[in-house]
C-alpha positions in Angstrom: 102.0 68.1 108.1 98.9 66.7 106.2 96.8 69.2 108.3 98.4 72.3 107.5 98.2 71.2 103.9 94.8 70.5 103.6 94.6 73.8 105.5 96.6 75.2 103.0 93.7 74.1 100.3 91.0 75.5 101.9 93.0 79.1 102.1 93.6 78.7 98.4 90.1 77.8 97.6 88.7 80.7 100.5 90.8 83.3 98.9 89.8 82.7 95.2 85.9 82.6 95.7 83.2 85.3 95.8 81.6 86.4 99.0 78.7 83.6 98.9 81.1 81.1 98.8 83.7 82.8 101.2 80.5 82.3 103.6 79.8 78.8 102.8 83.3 77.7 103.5 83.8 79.4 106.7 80.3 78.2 108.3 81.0 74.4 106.8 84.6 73.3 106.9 85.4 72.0 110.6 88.1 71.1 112.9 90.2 74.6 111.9 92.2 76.1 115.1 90.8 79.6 116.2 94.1 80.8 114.7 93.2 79.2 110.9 89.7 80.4 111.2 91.7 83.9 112.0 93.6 83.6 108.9 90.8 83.3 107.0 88.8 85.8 108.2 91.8 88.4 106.8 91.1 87.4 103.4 87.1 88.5 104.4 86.0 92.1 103.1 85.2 94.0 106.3 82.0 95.3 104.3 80.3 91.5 104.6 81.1 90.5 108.0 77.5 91.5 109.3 76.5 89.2 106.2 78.7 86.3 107.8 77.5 86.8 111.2 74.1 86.3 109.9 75.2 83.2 108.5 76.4 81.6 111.7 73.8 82.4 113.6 
């Protein structure tokens, strides 16, 4: 239960900050199932993904 609360945190944080942030979350925080780092990626403006992308890599 602990995991999907902490999971929960990250969502809340992920949803609430700008793009730059969005990014730094989602190419930092580790040990999310593909499914997590699915759900966040809905909350992702499809505009920015080639900015993301970029990010990773």
């Amino acid at each position: 239960m602990e995991g999907k609360e902490n999971f929960q945190h990250i969502l809340d944080r992920f949803q609430q900050a700008d793009i730059d942030q969005k990014i730094e979350i989602y190419t930092t925080v580790q040990g999310l199932s593909v499914e997590q780092y699915k759900e966040l990626l809905r909350y992702f403006p499809i505009k920015y993904l080639g900015k993301l992308e970029q990010a990773m890599g």
